[in-house]
BAKOLTOR-253946 format. One record per residue (C-alpha): z, x negated, y negated. Coordinates in steps of 0.05 Angstrom, whole numbers. Layout:
BEGIN
> Z,X,Y
...
% end
This chain:
BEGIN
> -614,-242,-319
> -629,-262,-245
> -629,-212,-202
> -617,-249,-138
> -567,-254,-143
> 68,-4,377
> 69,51,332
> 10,73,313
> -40,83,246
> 9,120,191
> -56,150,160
> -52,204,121
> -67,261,147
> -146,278,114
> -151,345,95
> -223,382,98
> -205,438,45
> -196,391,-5
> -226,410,-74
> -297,388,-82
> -292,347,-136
> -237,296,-160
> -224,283,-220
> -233,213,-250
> -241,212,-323
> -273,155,-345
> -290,114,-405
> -328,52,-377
> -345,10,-442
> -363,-52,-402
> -422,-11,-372
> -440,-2,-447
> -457,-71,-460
> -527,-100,-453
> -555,-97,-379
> -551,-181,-368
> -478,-175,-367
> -488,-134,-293
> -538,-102,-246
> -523,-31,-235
> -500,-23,-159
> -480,37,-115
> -432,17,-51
> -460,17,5
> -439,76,51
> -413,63,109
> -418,107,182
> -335,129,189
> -294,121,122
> -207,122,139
> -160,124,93
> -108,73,113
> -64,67,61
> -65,101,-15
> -12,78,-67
> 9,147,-91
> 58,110,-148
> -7,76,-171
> -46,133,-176
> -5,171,-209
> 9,117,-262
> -68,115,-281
> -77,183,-279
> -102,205,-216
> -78,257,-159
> -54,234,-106
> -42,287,-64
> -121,303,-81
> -138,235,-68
> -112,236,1
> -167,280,33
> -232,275,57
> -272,261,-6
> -211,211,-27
> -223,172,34
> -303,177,13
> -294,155,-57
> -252,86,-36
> -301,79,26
> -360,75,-16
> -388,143,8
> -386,184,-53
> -394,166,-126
> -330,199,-165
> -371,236,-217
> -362,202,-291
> -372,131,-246
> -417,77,-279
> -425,28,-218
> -441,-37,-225
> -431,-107,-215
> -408,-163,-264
> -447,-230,-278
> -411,-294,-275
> -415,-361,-258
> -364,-418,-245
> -331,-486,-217
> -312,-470,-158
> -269,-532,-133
> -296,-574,-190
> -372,-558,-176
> -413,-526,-227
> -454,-457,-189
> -493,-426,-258
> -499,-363,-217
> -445,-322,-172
> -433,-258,-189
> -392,-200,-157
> -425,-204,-85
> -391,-161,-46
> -360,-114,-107
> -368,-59,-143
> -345,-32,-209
> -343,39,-207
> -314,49,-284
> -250,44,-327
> -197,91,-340
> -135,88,-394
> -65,97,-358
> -8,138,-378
> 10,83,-413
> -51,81,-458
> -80,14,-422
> -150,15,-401
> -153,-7,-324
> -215,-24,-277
> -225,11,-218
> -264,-26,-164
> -282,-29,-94
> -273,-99,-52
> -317,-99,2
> -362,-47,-13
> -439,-85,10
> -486,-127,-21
> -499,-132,-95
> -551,-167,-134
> -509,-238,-127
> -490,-228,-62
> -538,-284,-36
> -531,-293,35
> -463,-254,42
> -469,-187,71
> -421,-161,17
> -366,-129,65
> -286,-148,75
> -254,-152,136
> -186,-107,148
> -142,-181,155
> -165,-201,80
> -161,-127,56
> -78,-118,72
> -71,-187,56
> -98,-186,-11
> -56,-100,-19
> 13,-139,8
> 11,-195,-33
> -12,-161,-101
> 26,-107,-94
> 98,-151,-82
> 72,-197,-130
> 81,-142,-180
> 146,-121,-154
> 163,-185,-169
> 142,-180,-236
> 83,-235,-234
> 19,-207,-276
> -32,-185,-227
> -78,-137,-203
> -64,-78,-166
> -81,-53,-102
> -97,31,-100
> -124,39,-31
> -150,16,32
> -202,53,77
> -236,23,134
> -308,27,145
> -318,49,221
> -363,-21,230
> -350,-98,255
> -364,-146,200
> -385,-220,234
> -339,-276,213
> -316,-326,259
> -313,-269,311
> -322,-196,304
> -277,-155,261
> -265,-88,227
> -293,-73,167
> -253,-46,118
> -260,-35,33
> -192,-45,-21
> -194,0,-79
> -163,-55,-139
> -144,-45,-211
> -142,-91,-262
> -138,-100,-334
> -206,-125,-330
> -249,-168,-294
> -275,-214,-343
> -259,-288,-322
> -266,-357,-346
> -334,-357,-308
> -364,-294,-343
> -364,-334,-410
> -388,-398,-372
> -454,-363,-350
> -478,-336,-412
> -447,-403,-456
> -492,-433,-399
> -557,-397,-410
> -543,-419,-487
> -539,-343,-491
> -508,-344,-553
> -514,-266,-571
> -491,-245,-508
> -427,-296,-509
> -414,-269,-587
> -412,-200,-554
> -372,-211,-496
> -318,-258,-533
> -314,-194,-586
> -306,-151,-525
> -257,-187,-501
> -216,-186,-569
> -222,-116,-582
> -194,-93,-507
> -147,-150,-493
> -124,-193,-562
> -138,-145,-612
> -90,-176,-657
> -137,-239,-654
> -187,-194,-704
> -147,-199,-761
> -138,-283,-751
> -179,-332,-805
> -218,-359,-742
> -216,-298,-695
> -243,-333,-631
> -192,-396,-639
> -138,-344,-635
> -167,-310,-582
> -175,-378,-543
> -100,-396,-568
> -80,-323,-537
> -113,-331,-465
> -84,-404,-462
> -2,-375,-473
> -27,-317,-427
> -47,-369,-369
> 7,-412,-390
> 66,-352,-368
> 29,-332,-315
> 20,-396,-281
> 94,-412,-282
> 112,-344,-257
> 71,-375,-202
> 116,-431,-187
> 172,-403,-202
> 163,-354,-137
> 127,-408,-100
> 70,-377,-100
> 0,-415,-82
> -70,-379,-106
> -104,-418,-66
> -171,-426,-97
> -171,-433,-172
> -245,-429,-185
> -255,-416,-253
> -292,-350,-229
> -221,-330,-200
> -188,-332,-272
> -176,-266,-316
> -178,-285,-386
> -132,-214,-388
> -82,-266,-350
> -71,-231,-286
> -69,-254,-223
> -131,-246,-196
> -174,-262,-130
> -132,-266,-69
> -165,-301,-25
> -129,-362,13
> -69,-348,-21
> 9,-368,5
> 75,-362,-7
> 113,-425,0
> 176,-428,59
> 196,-500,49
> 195,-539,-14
> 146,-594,-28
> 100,-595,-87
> 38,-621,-45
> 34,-552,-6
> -35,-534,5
> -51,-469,63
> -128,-457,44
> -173,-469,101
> -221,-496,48
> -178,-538,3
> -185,-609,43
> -168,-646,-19
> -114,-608,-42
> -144,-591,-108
> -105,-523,-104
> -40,-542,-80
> 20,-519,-110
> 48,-571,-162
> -32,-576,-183
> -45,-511,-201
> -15,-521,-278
> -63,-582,-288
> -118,-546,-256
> -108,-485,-304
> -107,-530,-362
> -174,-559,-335
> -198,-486,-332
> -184,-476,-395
> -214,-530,-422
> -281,-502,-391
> -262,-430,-423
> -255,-471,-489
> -324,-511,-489
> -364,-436,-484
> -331,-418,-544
> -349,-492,-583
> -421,-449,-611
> -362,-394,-642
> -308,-433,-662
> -344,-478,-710
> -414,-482,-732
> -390,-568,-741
> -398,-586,-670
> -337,-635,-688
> -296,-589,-724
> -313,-539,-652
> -284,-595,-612
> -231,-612,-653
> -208,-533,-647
> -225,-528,-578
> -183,-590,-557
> -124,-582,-605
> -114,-507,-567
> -128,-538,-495
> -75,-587,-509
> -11,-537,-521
> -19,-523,-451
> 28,-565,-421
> 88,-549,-472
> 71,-479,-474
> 75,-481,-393
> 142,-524,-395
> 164,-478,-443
> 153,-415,-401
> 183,-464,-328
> 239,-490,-362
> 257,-418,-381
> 247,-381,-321
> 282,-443,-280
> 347,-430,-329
> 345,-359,-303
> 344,-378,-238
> 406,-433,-244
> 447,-371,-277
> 439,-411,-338
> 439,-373,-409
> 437,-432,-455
> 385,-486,-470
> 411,-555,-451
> 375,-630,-461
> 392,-643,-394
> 372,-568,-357
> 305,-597,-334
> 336,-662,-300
> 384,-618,-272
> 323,-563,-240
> 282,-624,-222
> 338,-664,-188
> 350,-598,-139
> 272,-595,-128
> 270,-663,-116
> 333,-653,-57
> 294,-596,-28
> 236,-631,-22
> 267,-686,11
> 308,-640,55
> 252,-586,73
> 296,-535,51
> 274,-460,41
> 258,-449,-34
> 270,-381,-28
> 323,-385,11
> 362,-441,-35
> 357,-403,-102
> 378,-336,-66
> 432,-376,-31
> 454,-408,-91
> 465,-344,-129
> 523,-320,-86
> 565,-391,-96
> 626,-388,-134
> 638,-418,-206
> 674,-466,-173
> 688,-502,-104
> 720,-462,-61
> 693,-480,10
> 640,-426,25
> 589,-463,4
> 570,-466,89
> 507,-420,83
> 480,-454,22
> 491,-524,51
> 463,-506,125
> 392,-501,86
> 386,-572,79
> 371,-614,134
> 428,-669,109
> 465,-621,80
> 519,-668,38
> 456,-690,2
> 464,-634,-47
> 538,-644,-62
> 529,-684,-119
> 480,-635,-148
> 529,-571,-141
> 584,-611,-173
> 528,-621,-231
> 508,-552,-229
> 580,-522,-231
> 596,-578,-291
> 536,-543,-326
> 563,-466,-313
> 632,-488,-341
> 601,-503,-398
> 578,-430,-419
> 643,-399,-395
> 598,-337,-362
> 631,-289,-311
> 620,-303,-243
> 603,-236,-231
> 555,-225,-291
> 523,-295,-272
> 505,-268,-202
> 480,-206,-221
> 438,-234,-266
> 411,-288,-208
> 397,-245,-164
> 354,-201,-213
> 308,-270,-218
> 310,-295,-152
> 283,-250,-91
> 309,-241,-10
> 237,-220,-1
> 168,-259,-11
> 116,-236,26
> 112,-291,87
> 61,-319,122
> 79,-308,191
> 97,-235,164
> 34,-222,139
> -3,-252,199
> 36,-205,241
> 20,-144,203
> -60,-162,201
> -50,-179,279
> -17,-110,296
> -80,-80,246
> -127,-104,281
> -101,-62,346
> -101,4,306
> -29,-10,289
> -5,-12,224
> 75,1,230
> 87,-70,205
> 37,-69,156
> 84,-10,121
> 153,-34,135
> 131,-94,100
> 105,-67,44
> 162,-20,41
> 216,-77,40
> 178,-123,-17
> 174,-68,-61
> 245,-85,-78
> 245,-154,-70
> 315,-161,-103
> 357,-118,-76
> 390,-140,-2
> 363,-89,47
> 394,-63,109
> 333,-90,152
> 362,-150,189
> 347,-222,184
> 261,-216,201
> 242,-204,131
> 289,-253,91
> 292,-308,135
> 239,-370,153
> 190,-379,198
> 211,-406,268
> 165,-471,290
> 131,-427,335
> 119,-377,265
> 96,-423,216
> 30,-415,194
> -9,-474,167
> -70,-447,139
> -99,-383,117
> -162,-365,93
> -210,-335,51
> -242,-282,86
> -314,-294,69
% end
């Protein structure tokens, strides 16, 4: 393998006494596999570590401390400064498409993998550091995060999980003490993520790439035996492996639109074949509703935008697919045949998975012919009115059965609000149908449909007020979309739309 490859800081207070050594026990198979699957790779240390922020529910759920990890040698470990002892560091080979473009060598260049643990739920997690200098692939990056990327990618992964979209998690944030150069000077600063794993799409495109044909046997087995073990006992184990990852991306990608939630920059590098949400880089929430909705600095062409991002997962897929042609057959036409019978169940499987979650969110409990008409036609009247899609579903779950003229808040989200008349009298034809309680078919609306995404203008506020040593609205904000559900007595700033003077039209990738 190439080897180029207001009020101010909350922080915790660090305490000096703390026990020498904290205790991570680790079991890091991937470091076990052959050497061209990674270069090993310390972090970089870095001249004044800080804790900023430690997710102390997190910990404990993977079996750490967390009072012991808030000290001294806790904010070390996440800075990069010390090596938790059991720690195999390294970091993981892959290549990828990144916006359609084929680059045979990228490579975690500005991460490292310290090791794996199981959880208290008997799941083996990853435990890396974001940010933490260069690597052997980190060509001409200098391997470091900024603070605005860092709390962007913690807020959104973290509420993305409250919200009950696969993803990865965020553990911890400590700043670094130094500038990084961007477009201007800024602080430095390192997250601490778990994951599942962090095997993509891209890992199995460099080796099927180098025509590495031992190495991709090993890693697809790898991938089986810690993700789809049931795929083992299959006739064809990798086709049900590929069949598993494909249902996987399938959920999670309409969980994705179903929020209104934009990744941003679905390289096939930036896709877990574990199915998490993975990679926040450019990422957005949607306010208004239009499927063209692009935010990326980088995305000119909209590849990325939000009604794309099924079709460009099935298109990732399809790469996934043609690395495993050399194990799913040894008949190159019986491998395409499989490869392109399992890339084609994408689109039902993801219907499937929408037209579900979009029942949920209409209060509906029974399949109906004409249910996806009925969710497209009040799409299509948001779209047309630039109507909140939060807002709208939320809205519409406190609406009576039936008409009984407080339908005022619901309506004043549309800009010509009688547009959506005909639609409610639809939708409330459809409820009568089931015969549901009111009450039960509320509840159970707004279960599925949040008061709280994590904003734009939100999040640009809390990175602002960072960035002056000030991280009050970093933690109210996290603190209100950990229950994204549930109304909260914190006024009208966290549920409500941007003002014109708040909307934010881009947002970047922090590289």
């Amino acid at each position: 393998m190439s080897r180029r490859a207001g009020a101010k800081h909350p922080e915790t207070d660090i305490n000096e006494q703390a026990m020498e050594k904290i205790p991570f026990p680790f079991d890091n198979s991937y470091a076990r596999l052959p050497e061209r699957f990674y270069a090993r790779q310390n972090p970089t240390a870095v001249p004044a570590p800080r804790l900023i922020r430690l997710n102390r529910g997190l910990a404990s759920d993977i079996g750490l401390d967390p009072d012991a990890l808030e000290s001294h040698e806790g904010a070390e470990i996440f800075a990069g400064n010390r090596v938790p002892e059991g720690a195999l560091p390294i970091a993981m080979a892959y290549a990828g498409h990144q916006f359609g473009h084929w680059v045979p060598e990228l490579g975690d260049g500005r991460a490292v993998l310290l090791g794996e643990l199981i959880d208290l739920h008997g799941e083996r997690r990853d435990i890396q550091l974001k940010g933490a200098g260069r690597t052997a692939f980190s060509r001409h990056g200098d391997g470091r995060a900024a603070l605005g990327p860092v709390l962007r990618e913690y807020i959104v992964s973290e509420a993305m999980a409250a919200l009950g979209v696969p993803t990865t998690r965020a553990l911890a944030i400590a700043t670094t003490g130094e500038e990084i150069r961007r477009e201007t000077m800024l602080p430095g600063a390192i997250l601490t993520r778990v994951a599942r794993s962090h095997i993509r799409i891209g890992t199995f495109q460099y080796f099927a790439a180098r025509g590495d044909i031992a190495a991709l046997t090993q890693l697809a087995d790898y991938a089986i035996a810690r993700h789809y073990p049931h795929a083992r006992e299959a006739e064809n184990p990798y086709r049900a492996f590929l069949d598993a990852v494909i249902e996987r991306q399938a959920g999670l990608i309409a969980k994705w639109v179903l929020v209104g939630f934009i990744h941003g920059v679905m390289n096939t590098d930036n896709m877990s074949i574990a199915g998490e949400t993975i990679d926040y880089g450019p990422c957005a929430f949607m306010d208004h509703y239009h499927p063209g909705t692009v935010f990326s600095s980088i995305d000119h062409r909209g590849r990325y935008a939000y009604g794309n991002q099924p079709p460009v997962a099935q298109w990732n897929l399809a790469c996934l697919a043609r690395t495993l042609l050399p194990l799913l057959d040894a008949d190159d036409e019986a491998a395409n045949e499989e490869a392109e019978t399992a890339v084609a169940r994408f689109p039902a499987l993801f219907e499937t998975a929408w037209i579900r979650g979009m029942r949920e969110k209409l209060g509906l409990e029974d399949a109906h012919p004409a249910d996806m008409t009925l969710a497209q036609d009040f799409l299509n009247a948001m779209a047309e009115n630039k109507t909140d899609f939060t807002l709208a579903f939320r809205r519409l779950s406190d609406l009576k059965n039936g008409e009984t003229g407080d339908d005022a808040p619901f309506h004043a989200l549309f800009e010509h609000p009688g547009a959506i008349d005909d639609w409610l009298k639809q939708w409330r034809i459809r409820l009568s149908q089931e015969g549901r309680c009111e009450t039960n078919r509320n509840q159970a609306m707004h279960r599925v449909n949040p008061a709280y995404i994590p904003r734009n203008h939100l999040i640009e506020e809390a990175i602002d007020a960072a960035g002056q040593d000030d991280f009050q609205a970093f933690e109210e904000l996290t603190a209100v979309l950990s229950n994204p559900f549930e109304a909260q007595s914190v006024g009208h700033k966290y549920g409500n739309p941007p003002r014109p003077d708040q909307i934010v039209h881009e947002t970047f990738c922090g590289t």
